[in-house]
C-alpha positions as CSV (number, residue, x, y, z in Angstrom):
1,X,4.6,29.3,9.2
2,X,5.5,27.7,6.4
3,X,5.8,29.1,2.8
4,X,5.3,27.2,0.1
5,X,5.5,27.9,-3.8
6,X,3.9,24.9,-6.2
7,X,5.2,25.0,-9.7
8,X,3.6,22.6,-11.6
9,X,2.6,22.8,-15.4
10,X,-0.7,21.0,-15.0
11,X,-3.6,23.4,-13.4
12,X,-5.2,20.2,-11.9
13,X,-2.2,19.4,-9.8
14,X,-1.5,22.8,-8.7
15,X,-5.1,23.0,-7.6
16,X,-4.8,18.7,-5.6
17,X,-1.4,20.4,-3.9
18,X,-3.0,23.5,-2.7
19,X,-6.5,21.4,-1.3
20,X,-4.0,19.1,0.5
21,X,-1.7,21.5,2.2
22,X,-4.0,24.1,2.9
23,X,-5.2,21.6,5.7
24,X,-1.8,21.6,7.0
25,X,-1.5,23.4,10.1
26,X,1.4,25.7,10.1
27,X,1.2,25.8,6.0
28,X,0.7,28.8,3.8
29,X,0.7,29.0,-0.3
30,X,2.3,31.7,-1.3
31,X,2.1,31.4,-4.8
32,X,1.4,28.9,-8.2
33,X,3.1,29.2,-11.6
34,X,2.7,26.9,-14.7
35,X,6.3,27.9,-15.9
36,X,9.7,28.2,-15.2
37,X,10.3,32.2,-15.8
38,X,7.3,32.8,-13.5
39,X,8.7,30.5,-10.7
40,X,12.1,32.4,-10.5
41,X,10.2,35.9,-10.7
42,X,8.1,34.6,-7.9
43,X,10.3,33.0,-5.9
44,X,12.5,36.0,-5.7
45,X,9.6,37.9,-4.2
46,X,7.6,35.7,-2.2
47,X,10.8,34.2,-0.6
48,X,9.0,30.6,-0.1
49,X,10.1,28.0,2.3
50,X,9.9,25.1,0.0
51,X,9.2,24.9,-3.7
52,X,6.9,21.5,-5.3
53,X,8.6,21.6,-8.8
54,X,7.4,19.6,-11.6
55,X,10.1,17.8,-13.2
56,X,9.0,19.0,-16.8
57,X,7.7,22.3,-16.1
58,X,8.0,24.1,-19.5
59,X,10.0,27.6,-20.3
60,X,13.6,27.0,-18.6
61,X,15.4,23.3,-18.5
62,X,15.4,22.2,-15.0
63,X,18.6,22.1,-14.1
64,X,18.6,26.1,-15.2
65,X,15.7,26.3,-12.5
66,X,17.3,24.6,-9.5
67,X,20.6,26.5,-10.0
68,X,18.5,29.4,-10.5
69,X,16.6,28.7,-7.5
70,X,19.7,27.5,-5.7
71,X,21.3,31.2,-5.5
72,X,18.2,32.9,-3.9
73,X,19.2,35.0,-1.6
74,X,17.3,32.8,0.9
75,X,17.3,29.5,-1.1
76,X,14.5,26.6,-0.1
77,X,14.1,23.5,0.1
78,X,13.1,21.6,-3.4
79,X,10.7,18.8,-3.7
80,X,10.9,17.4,-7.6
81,X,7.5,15.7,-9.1
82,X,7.9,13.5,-11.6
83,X,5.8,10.9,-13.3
84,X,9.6,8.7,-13.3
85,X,11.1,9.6,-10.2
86,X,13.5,7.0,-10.1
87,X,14.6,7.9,-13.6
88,X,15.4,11.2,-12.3
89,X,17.0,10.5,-8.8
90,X,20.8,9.7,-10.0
91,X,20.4,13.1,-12.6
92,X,19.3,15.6,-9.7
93,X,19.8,13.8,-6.2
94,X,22.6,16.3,-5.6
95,X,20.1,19.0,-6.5
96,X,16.8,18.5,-4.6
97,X,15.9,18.0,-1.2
98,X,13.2,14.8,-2.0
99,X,11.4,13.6,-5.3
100,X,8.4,11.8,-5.7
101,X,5.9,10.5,-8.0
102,X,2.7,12.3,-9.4
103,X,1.1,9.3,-8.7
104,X,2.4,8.4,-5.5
105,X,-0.3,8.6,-2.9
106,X,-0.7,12.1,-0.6
């Protein structure tokens, strides 16, 4: 099974992300936050596999959130959104696992 956490400012997004992978075999949502200081509370606890992170989620700056993230006891795998994800692959390449576009195709 596979945990994922989305993190996503935009309730419409977090709600496209959940439809799609809850058709994924294998694929379990353990949890959606519109904010940074709920992601890290939540990712504590809920120990997810992967994190979907929006780029601009509001409340911490995002490199706070991926070091943040990063020192997890059990530490997952990132996938960035952005609306630029080009703009942001030289700034946090080192940092994520993939990004890709909010507007890149399922």
């Amino acid at each position: 099974m596979t945990r994922v956490l989305l993190a996503d400012q935009h309730p419409n997004i977090r709600l496209a992300l959940a439809i799609l992978l809850n058709k994924e075999p294998g694929v379990i949502i353990v949890g959606s936050v519109s904010e940074g200081e709920g992601l890290l509370a939540l990712a504590k606890s809920a120990q997810p596999d992967i994190v979907i992170l929006d780029s601009n989620l509001p409340g911490n700056p995002t490199e706070n959130i991926l070091a943040s993230l990063h020192c997890l006891d059990h530490p997952p795998k990132i996938l960035l959104l952005s609306n630029s994800p080009t703009a942001l692959l030289q700034t946090y390449q080192t940092n994520v696992d993939a990004i890709t576009g909010k507007n890149d195709p399922p």
